[in-house]
Phi, psi and omega in degrees: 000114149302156185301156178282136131331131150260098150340288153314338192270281194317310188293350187267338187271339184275336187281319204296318225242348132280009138283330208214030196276050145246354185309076157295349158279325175313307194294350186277269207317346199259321174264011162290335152335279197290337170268353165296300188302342183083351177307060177347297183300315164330284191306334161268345161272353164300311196294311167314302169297319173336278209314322185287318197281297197259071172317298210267040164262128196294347190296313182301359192278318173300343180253356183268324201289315198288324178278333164267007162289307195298304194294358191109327183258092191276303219270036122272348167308267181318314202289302169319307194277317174293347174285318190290354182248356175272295168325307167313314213274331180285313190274356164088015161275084177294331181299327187276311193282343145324305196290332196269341183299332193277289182306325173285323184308291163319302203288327182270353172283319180292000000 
């Protein structure tokens, strides 16, 4: 079962994030909120803007491929998790690039 959104949690982060909106971990954290919460569609436009705006911030690429897992949407899944193995692979984060190497790997087994 998923967590209940905190409200509260969510409304300090939003405040947080029109004080500081170039902070891409505020905008990570405000759609880890919304996929605790199940709000997919939130939670994808964040995850979406991360990738265009903050490419190499790497969490996202595994978090955006998995909300397009849940939608369904396997071949933008993959194609995320290979940009994000792309992304891994220029800054030297061999622990991320495992996990999506994991992820592409879990997705073509199914």
């Amino acid at each position: 079962m998923r967590e209940i959104m905190n409200e509260e949690r969510l409304k300090k982060l939003i405040e947080w994030e029109k004080q500081k909106p170039d902070d891409a971990f505020l905008k990570f954290a405000i759609s880890q909120e919304y996929v605790s919460a199940g709000d997919d569609a939130e939670a994808k436009k964040y995850l979406e803007l991360l990738t265009d705006k903050y490419p190499d911030y790497l969490a996202t690429y595994y978090q955006l491929g998995k909300l397009y897992e849940r939608l369904e949407e396997l071949g933008k899944a993959k194609a995320i998790y290979s940009k994000g193995k792309e992304v891994a692979t220029a800054v030297g984060d061999s622990k991320t690039l495992r996990e999506l190497n994991e992820a592409i790997t879990q997705l073509q087994d199914e």
